[in-house]
C-alpha positions in Angstrom: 0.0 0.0 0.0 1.5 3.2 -0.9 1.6 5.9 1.9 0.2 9.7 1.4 1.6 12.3 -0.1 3.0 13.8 3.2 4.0 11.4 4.4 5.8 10.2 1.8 6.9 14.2 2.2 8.2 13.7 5.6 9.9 10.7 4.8 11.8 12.0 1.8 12.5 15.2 4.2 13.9 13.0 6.8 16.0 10.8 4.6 17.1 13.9 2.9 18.8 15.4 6.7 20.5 12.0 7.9 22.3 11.5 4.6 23.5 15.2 4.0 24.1 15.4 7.6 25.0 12.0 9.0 25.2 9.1 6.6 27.8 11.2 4.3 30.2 12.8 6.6 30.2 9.6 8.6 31.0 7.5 5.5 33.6 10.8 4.5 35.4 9.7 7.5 35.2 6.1 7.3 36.4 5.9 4.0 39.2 8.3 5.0 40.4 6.3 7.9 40.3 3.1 5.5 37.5 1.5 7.3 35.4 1.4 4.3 34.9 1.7 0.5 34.1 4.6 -1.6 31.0 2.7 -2.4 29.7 4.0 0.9 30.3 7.3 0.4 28.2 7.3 -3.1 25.8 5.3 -2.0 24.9 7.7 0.9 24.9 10.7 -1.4 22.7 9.2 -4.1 20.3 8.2 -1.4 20.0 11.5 -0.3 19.7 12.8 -4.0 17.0 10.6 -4.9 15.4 11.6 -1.8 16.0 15.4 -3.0 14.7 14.9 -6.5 11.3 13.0 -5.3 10.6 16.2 -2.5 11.2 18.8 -5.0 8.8 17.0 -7.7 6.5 16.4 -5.1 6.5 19.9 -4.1 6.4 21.4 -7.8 3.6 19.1 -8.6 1.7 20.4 -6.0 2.2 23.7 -6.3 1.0 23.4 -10.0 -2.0 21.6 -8.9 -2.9 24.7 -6.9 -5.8 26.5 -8.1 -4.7 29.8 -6.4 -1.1 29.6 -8.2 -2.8 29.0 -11.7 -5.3 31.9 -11.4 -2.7 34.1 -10.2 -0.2 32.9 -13.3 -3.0 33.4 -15.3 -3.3 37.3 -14.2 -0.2 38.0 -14.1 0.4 36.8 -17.9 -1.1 39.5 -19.3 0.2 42.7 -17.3 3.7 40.4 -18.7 2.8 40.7 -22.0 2.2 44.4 -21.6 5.5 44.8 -20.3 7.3 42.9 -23.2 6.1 45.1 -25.2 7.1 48.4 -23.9 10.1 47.0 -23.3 10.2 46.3 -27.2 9.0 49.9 -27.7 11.8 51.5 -25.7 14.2 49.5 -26.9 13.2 50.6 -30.7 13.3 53.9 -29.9 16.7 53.8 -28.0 18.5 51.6 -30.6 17.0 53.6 -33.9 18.3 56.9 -32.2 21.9 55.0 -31.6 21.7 53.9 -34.8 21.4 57.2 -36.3 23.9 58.6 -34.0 26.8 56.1 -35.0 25.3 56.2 -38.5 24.8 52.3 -39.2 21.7 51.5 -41.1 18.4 50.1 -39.7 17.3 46.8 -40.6 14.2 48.3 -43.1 17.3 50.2 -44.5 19.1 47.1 -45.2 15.9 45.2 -46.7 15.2 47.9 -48.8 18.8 47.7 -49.9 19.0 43.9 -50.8 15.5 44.8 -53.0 17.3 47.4 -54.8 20.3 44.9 -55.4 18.0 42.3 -56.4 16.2 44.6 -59.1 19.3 45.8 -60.6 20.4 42.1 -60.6 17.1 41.3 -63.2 17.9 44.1 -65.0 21.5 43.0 -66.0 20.2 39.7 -66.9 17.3 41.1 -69.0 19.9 42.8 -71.1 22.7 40.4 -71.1 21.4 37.7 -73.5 23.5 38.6 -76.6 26.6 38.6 -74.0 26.0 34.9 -73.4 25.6 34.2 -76.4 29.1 35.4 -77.6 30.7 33.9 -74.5 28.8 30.5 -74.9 30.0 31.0 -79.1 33.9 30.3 -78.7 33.3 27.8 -75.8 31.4 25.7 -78.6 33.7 26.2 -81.1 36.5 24.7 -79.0 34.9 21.6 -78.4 34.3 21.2 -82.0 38.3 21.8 -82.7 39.2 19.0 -80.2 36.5 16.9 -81.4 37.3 16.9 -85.0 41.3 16.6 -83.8 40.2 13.4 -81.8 38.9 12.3 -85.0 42.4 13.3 -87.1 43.8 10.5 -84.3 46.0 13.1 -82.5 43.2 13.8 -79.7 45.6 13.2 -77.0 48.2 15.8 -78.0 44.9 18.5 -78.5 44.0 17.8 -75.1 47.5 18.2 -73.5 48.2 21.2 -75.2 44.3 22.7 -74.0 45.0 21.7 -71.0 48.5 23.0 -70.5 
């Protein structure tokens, strides 16, 4: 049969103070005097952990299980929220002014930048189609010189020389 939630409390609480404050020094000095492994020593502090962890679990649990905390979270979430953002605001109107001051641009500067950039980019390629054309022209006309000096049987001297 499992035992109450306090009392389980109380237990945990009580295991908690003899290993932090008896089982583990006693064990410290034990081990020290060579009476006894280091075994000892870990198991005392893990017993107290575990008994640390299941109290503080217990405890968060049933302070989330409190209707008073969650009504009062649930108040306060709002005036937060309202605070967040004038925080935000302040901070926009601080950093746009030290922005200005040291003269780095804004990030709407910056966007409206990297538009501009981009447009200009469109533009060159709307115009550059007879460029390509004369650089793709002597590319092509290379590949048909080593082709047809593959097929006059000195291919591999072509290539060399290309390559070289």
């Amino acid at each position: 049969m499992a035992a109450p939630k306090g009392a389980q409390g109380l237990e945990d609480f009580v295991t908690i103070y003899r290993s932090f404050f008896l089982d583990l020094p006693l064990a410290g000095v034990q081990w020290a005097l060579g009476m006894t492994e280091e075994k000892e020593i870990a198991h005392a502090a893990w017993n107290g952990y575990d008994a640390a962890v299941r109290l503080s679990t217990t405890a968060v649990d049933t302070l989330y299980h409190t209707p008073l905390f969650g009504h009062v979270m649930a108040q306060s979430l709002d005036g937060l929220l309202r605070w967040q953002r004038f925080g935000n605001a302040l901070a926009d109107t601080f950093f746009a002014t030290l922005w200005q001051t040291v003269g780095l641009p804004t990030a709407a500067q910056t966007q409206a930048l990297r538009a501009e950039v981009e447009a200009l980019r469109e533009e060159v390629r709307a115009l550059s189609p007879k460029r390509e054309e004369k650089a793709k022209a002597p590319q092509t006309t290379r590949r048909r010189e080593r082709r047809q000096a593959d097929l006059n049987g000195n291919g591999l001297a072509t290539t060399m020389r290309s390559a070289a």
